[in-house]
C-alpha positions in Angstrom: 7.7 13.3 18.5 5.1 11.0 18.6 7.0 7.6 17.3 8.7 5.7 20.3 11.4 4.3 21.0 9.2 0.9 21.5 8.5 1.6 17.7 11.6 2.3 16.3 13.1 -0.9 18.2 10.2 -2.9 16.1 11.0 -1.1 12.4 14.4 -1.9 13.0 13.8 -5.5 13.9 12.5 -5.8 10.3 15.7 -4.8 8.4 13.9 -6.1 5.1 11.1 -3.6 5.7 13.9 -0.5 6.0 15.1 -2.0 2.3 12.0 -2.1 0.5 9.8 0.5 1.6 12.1 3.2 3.0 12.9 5.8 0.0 15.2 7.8 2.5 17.1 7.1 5.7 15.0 5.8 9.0 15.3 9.1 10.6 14.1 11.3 8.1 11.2 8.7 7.2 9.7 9.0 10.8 10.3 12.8 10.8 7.2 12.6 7.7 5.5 9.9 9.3 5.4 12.2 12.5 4.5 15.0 10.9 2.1 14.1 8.5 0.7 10.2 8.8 -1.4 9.0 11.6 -0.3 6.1 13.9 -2.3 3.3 15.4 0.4 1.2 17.9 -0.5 -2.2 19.8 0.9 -2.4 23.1 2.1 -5.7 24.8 3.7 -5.6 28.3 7.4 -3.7 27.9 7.3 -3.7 24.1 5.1 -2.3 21.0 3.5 -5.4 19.7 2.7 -3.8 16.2 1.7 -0.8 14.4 0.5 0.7 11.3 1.5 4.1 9.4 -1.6 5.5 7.5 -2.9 8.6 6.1 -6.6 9.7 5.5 -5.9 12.9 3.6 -6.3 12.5 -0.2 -9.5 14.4 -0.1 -10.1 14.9 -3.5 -10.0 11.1 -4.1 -10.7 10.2 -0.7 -8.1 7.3 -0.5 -6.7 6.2 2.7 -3.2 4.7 2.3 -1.2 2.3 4.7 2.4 3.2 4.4 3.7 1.0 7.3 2.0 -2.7 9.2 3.9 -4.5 11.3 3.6 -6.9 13.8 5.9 -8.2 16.5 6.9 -12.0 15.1 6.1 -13.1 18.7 2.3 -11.7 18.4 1.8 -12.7 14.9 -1.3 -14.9 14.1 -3.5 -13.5 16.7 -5.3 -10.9 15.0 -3.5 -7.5 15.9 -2.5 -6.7 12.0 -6.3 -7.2 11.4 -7.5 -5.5 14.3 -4.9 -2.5 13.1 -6.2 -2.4 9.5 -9.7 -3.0 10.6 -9.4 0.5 13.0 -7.7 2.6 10.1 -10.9 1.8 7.5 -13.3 2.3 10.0 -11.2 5.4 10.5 -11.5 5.9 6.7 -14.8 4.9 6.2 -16.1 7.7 8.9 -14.2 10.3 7.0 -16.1 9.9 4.3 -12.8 8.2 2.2 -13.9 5.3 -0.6 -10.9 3.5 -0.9 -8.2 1.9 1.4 -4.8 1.1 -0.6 -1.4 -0.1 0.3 1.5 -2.1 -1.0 3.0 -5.1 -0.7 6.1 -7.6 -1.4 4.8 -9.8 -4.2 6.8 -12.3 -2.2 4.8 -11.6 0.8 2.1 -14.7 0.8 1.0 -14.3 4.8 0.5 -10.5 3.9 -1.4 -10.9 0.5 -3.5 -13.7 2.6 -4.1 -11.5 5.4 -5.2 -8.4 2.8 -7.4 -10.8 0.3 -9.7 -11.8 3.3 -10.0 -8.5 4.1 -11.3 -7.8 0.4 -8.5 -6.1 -0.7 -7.8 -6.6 -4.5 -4.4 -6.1 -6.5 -4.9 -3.1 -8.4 -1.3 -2.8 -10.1 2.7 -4.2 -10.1 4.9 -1.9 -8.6 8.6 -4.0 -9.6 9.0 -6.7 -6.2 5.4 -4.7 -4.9 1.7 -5.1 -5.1 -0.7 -2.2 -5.0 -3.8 -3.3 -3.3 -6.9 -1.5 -2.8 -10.1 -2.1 -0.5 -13.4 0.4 -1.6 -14.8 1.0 1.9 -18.2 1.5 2.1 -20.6 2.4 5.0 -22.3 0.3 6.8 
């Protein structure tokens, strides 16, 4: 298995996060995110600082989608979710995929912040959740 224990320590320290995105138990959600998804991780000294859940294989619509970005409260505001996202549309982007989407809590304003300066737009209300989308282009 590819997820760590690091990781798992920081999903759980986000007990809203297991609430509103997990559709199924913890367990079974990593199982499909270590089977299918793709995982960026940023490592601090002893600990997973943050990490992001994404998958690049939509290839008819070529839309990347974030299912998972979190960082460590203690290394928020220093660029890491940024950095992350940045890596997965570049990732995107040299896959040949035009879109970037994910979701988030409408009540979420350091998120929604954090995804407006990176150009991504609401696309659609999802109940307490936001679609957002980025079109990636090449540069």
């Amino acid at each position: 298995m590819r997820i760590s224990s690091g990781m798992v320590r920081l999903i759980q320290a986000e007990p809203h996060l297991l609430a509103d995105t997990l559709h199924t138990n913890l367990e079974d959600y990593l199982k499909k995110i270590d089977a299918n998804a793709e995982i960026i991780v940023h490592d601090a000294p002893g600990q997973c600082a943050g990490l992001t859940f994404f998958y690049c294989n939509d290839m008819v619509a070529k839309r990347c989608f974030v299912s998972m970005l979190i960082v460590s409260p203690a290394y928020r505001r220093q660029g890491i979710a940024r950095s992350m996202l940045g890596y997965v549309m570049s990732i995107a982007v040299a896959r040949g995929f035009k879109t970037c989407e994910l979701e988030v809590k409408q009540c979420n304003r350091a998120a929604i912040d954090l995804y407006d300066g990176l150009g991504f737009v609401a696309v659609q209300q999802r109940d307490t959740k936001i679609l957002m989308q980025k079109e990636l282009m090449k540069c």
